[in-house]
C-alpha positions as CSV (number, residue, x, y, z in Angstrom):
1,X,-26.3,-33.5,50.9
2,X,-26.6,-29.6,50.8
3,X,-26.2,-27.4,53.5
4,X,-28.1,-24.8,52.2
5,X,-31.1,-26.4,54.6
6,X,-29.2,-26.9,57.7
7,X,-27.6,-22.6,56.9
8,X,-31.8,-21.3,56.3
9,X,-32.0,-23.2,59.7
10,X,-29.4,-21.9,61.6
11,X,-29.9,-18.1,60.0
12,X,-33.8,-18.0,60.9
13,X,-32.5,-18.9,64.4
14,X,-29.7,-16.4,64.8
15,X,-32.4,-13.6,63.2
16,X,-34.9,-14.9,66.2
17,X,-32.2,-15.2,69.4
18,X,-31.2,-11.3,68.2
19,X,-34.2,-10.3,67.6
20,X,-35.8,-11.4,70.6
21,X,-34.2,-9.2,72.9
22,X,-35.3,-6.1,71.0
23,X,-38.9,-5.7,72.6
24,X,-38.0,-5.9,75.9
25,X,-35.1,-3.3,75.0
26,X,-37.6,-0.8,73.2
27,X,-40.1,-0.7,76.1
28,X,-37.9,-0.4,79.0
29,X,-36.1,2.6,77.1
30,X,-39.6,3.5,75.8
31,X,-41.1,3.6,79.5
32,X,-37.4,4.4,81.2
33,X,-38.8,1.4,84.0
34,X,-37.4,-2.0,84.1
35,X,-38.3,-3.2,87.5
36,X,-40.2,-6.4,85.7
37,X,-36.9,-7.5,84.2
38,X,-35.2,-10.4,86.4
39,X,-31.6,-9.0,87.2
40,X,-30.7,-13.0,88.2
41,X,-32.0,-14.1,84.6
42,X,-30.5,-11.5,82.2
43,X,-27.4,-11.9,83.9
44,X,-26.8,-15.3,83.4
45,X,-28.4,-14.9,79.7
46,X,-25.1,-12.4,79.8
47,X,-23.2,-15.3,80.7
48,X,-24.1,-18.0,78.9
49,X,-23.8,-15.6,75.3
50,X,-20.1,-15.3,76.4
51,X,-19.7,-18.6,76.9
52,X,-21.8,-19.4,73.7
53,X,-18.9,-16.5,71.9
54,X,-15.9,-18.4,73.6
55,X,-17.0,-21.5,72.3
56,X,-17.7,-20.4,68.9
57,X,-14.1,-19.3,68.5
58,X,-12.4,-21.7,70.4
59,X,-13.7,-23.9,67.5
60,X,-13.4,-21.5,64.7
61,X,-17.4,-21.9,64.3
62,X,-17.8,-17.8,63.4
63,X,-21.2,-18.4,62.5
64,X,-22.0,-19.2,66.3
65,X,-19.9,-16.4,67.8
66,X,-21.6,-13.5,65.2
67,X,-25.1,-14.8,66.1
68,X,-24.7,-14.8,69.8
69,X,-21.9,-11.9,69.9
70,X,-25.1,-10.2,68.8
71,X,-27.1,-11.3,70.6
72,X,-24.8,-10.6,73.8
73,X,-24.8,-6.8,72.9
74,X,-28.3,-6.9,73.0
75,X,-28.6,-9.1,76.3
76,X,-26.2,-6.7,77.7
77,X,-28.1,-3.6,76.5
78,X,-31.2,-5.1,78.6
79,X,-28.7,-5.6,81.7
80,X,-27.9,-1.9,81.6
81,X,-30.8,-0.3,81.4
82,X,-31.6,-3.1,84.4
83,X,-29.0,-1.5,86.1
84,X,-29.9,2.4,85.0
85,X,-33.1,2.5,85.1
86,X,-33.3,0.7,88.6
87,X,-35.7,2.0,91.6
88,X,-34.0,4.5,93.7
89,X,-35.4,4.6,97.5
C-alpha cells in the first residue's frame, strides 16, 4: 500500500497544529493585550510540544519533531508575549 495517503494526512495536520497558533499570536502583538490567554494552558501546550520533540527523536521519527518543533516556537511565542504583555498593577 502507498504512503503517499497516510504523508497528505499527516502534512495537512502539521500545516493546521502550526498554523493554529498564528491568530492568537497576530492579535495579541496586534492589540499588545493578552490577558484572555490562559497562562496554565499555553504552558502546558509548551510542555507537551517538548515532549511531542523528545519523542520524535528519541525514535528517529523527524517528521513528528519538525511539525511540533514548529509548532513549539510558535506556542512559545504565545507564552511570551503572555508573559510581556501581562497587566502591570
Amino acid at each position: 500500500m502507498s504512503d503517499v495517503p497516510a504523508n497528505l494526512v499527516g502534512s495537512a495536520a502539521a500545516v493546521c497544529s502550526i498554523s493554529s497558533f498564528a491568530p492568537q499570536a497576530y492579535k495579541i502583538w496586534k492589540e499588545r493585550d493578552a490577558s484572555a490567554v490562559s497562562l496554565k494552558t499555553y504552558s502546558l501546550t509548551v510542555a507537551c510540544f517538548i515532549l511531542w520533540v523528545i519523542y520524535g527523536g528519541l525514535t528517529s521519527a523527524w517528521p513528528v519533531v519538525l511539525a511540533n518543533a514548529c509548532a513549539l516556537i510558535m506556542a512559545t511565542a504565545v507564552l511570551v508575549m503572555k508573559w510581556r504583555f501581562r497587566e502591570r498593577p
